[in-house]
Phi, psi and omega in degrees: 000331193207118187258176181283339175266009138337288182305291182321323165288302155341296166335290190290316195307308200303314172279007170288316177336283191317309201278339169281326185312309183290324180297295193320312158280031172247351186269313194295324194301292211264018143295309171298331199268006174262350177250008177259344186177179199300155147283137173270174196281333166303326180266317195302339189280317191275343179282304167292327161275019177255352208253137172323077166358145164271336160287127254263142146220145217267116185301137201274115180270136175202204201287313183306339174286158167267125187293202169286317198283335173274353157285312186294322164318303167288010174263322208267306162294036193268325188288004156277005153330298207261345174277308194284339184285309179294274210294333188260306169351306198300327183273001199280090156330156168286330181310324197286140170265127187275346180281318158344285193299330166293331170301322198265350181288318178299294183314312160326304199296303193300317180269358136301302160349289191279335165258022194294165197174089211285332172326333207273335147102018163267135137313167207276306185285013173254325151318313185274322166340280151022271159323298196289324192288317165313316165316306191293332188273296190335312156321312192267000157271351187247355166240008166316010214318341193279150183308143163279334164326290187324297193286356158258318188283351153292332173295330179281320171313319189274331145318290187296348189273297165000278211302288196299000142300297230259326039080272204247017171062014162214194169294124155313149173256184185288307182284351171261009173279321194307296176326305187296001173237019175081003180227178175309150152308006166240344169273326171298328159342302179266306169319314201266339187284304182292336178297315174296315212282347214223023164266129187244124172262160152244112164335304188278015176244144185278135174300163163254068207256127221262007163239334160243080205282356180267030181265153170256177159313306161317318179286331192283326188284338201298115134298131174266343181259352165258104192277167146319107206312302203295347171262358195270305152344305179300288202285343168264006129316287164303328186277347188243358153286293168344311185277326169309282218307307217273344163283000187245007165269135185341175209272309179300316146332297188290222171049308145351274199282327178304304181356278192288276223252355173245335159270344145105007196288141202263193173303331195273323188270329169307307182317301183324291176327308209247013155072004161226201203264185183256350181266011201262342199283289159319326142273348127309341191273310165300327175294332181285338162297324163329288170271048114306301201273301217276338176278330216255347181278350204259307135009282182302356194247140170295309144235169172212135244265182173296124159306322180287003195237033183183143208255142183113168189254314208283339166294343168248010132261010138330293194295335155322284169317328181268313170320325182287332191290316169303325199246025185256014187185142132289157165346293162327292196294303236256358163294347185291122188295114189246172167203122222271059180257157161021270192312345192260351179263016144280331163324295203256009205258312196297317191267156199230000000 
């Protein structure tokens, strides 16, 4: 979650921290001491060497840096970082990003470090325990918008709903939380409305929906009565490769397939109509799904090979069946909104 070289940058952030501090009081020292009176040519010299390189420069370990034993400290207590993240995380919405929270627990961890005082006869580590839970939360309030009033008085709602579950074996209706909380249905009203407004979703985080945990938000949110330009595209494509294929299958087959899935006629009454048995009715009705699928999948492919260009007879009427499918319609035409219902099977009975 917070790695060592996270830390090592931290580090170096601190100890640049140090080496400016101390140049800024070596410059205000010989400023001041240059405005009481003429500079000799030694301060001036010392003056000029105080003034900030253009070139970067990389701090030094001395006293003002942080030394080793105070690095190594924050090295050796870093996985009590990543212990304080988990316990607290859990109180946490999924929207809180835990490596954040771990950023601000090193940085917590690091100004502990530096204010620790074994004299005082605390271990380090209930000291920095401390340190680090106060950093995360001071973070995560500071990246709150929402008032803490709001987050309290939602804290209070969910006690009274809590208590009055458990209190009546069911869910509380409005008015009896409202009573139980003293105040009107309309103000609870306006309560739940800032509550809601101060709720942060992330699209990418997973629901906790207990038959399908890998749905987002995204998926939950999706209108269904509003489609997508490009899929809508897609499905009127398909309905008009469907409708070539299905006027280009042999007579009896297409009579089948109308039959069957747009007129709704069963096996018995097809049979009767076509002068055979019900199961030769079942077997067209498969074969046609068969060239069905495999001419309109055929579409869908980057080449597809020639009828003259293939060997065999049932590969070449395949390769036919599909080719006919490519060429009975443009583009244009096959954009056009159909629905393959009833009203459409004189239509498609016709063509030929």
């Amino acid at each position: 979650m917070f790695s060592e070289k996270s830390l090592k940058a931290l580090l170096k952030r601190a100890e640049t921290f140090s080496y400016w501090k101390k140049y800024r009081s070596t410059r205000s020292a010989s400023i001041t001491k240059g405005s009481t009176g003429a500079m000799n040519k030694g301060e001036e010299t010392m003056l000029r060497s105080t003034r900030p390189s253009r070139r970067r420069v990389r701090p030094t370990q001395g006293a003002d840096s942080m030394d080793v034993d105070l690095a190594e400290m924050i090295e050796k207590n870093l996985p009590l970082v990543k212990h304080i993240v988990f316990q607290v995380a859990v109180h946490f919405p999924l929207h809180v990003d835990r490596d954040e929270l771990a950023r601000a627990g090193a940085l917590g961890l690091v100004e502990a470090a530096r204010r620790y005082d074994e004299d005082r006869g605390v271990p380090f580590e209930r000291f920095a325990a401390q340190r680090i839970r106060g950093a995360i939360l001071d973070a995560v309030r500071a990246a709150d918008w929402a008032p803490r009033s709001v987050r309290s008085l939602a804290r209070k709602l969910e006690g009274a709903e809590q208590r009055l579950a458990t209190e009546f074996g069911r869910l509380p209706t409005k008015e009896e939380v409202s009573e139980a909380l003293g105040m009107s249905q309309s103000e609870l009203n306006r309560l739940q409305d800032r509550m809601f407004r101060s709720v942060v979703l992330a699209l990418e985080h997973e629901t906790t929906d207990a038959v399908e945990k890998d749905l987002t938000p995204v998926d939950v949110l999706v209108d269904e009565h509003s489609i997508e330009p490009s899929a809508e595209l897609e499905t009127r494509e398909l309905h008009g490769y469907l409708r070539d294929a299905i006027s280009l299958l042999p007579e009896r087959h297409r009579l089948v397939v109308v039959g069957y899935f747009l007129e709704n006629r069963t096996s018995q009454e097809l049979a009767e109509f076509l002068g055979v048995t019900e199961s030769r009715i079942s077997q067209l009705r498969s074969e046609s799904m068969m060239m069905l699928q495999e001419g309109i999948e055929a579409q869908y492919l980057s080449e597809t090979p020639e009828p003259a260009d293939v060997t065999g007879r049932v590969a070449r009427r395949k390769a036919t069946y599909a080719k006919g499918i490519a060429d009975a319609s443009a583009f244009a035409d096959r954009m056009e909104q159909i629905n393959l219902i009833e009203s459409d099977a004189p239509a498609i009975l016709e063509m030929r």
